[in-house]
N, C-alpha and C positions, 0 to 999 in steps of 0.2 A: 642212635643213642636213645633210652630209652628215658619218656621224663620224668625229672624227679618232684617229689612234692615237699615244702618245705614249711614246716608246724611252726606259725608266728603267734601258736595262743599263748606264746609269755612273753611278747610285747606287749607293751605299756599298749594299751586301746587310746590312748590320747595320743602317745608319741607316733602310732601307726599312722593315725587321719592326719597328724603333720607333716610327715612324712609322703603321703601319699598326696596332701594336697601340693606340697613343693615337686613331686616330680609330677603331677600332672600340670601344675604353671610351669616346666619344663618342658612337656610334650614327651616326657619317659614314662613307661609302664614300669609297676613293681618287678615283671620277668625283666624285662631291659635291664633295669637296672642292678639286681645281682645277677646276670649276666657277666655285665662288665665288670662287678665288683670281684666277680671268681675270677675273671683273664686277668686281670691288675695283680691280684693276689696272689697265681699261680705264675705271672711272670717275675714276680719279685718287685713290683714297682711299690709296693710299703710293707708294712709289717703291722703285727697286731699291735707293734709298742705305738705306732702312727695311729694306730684307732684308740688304743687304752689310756694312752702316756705313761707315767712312772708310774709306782704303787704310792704308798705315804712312807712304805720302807726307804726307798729309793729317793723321793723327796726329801725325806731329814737328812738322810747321806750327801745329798748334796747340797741344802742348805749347810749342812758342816764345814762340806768344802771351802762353800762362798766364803763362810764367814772363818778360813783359814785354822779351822780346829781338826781337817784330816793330820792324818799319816805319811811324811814323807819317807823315800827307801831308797836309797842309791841303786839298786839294784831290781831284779823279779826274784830273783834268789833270798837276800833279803827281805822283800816284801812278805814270800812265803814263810820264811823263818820267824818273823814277827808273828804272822798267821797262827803258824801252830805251835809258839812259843809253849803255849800252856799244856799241848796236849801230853 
C-alpha cells in the first residue's frame, strides 16, 4: 500500500501540540494513532455522530422532547401524514 500523507495545516497549532503531547505521554505516534482511528472507523466501532454529537438542530428537538412539547402519532403512517400535511 502505498503511503498516504495527511494536510493537518487546519488544525488549531494549539490543539495539535496537545494532542501530540497526550499521545506521546501515551507512548503513540501521530501515525499510530490514525491508524487505529481508520480500523475503528472502517469497522463500524462509532460513528462521526460519536465524534461530532448532535447539531443545535437536533439539540432543541430534543430538548422539546424532554420538555414533553414533541409530537405524538399512533402510527409511521400518521406520523408522515402530519409530516406533509402542509405540502
Amino acid at each position: 500500500m502505498t503511503p498516504a500523507t495527511i494536510d493537518l495545516s487546519q488544525v488549531d497549532s494549539t490543539v495539535r501540540a496537545q494532542v501530540l503531547q497526550r499521545l506521546s505521554a501515551s507512548g503513540l505516534s501521530e501515525q499510530m494513532f490514525v491508524g487505529h482511528f481508520y480500523r475503528l472507523f472502517a469497522q463500524g466501532q462509532f460513528s462521526l455522530l460519536d465524534l461530532l454529537g448532535p447539531n443545535a438542530e437536533s439539540l432543541a428537538a430534543i430538548q422539546e422532547l424532554e420538555e414533553g412539547r414533541g409530537i405524538v402519532s399512533a402510527s409511521v403512517d400518521d406520523l408522515f401524514a402530519d409530516l406533509h400535511a402542509n405540502d
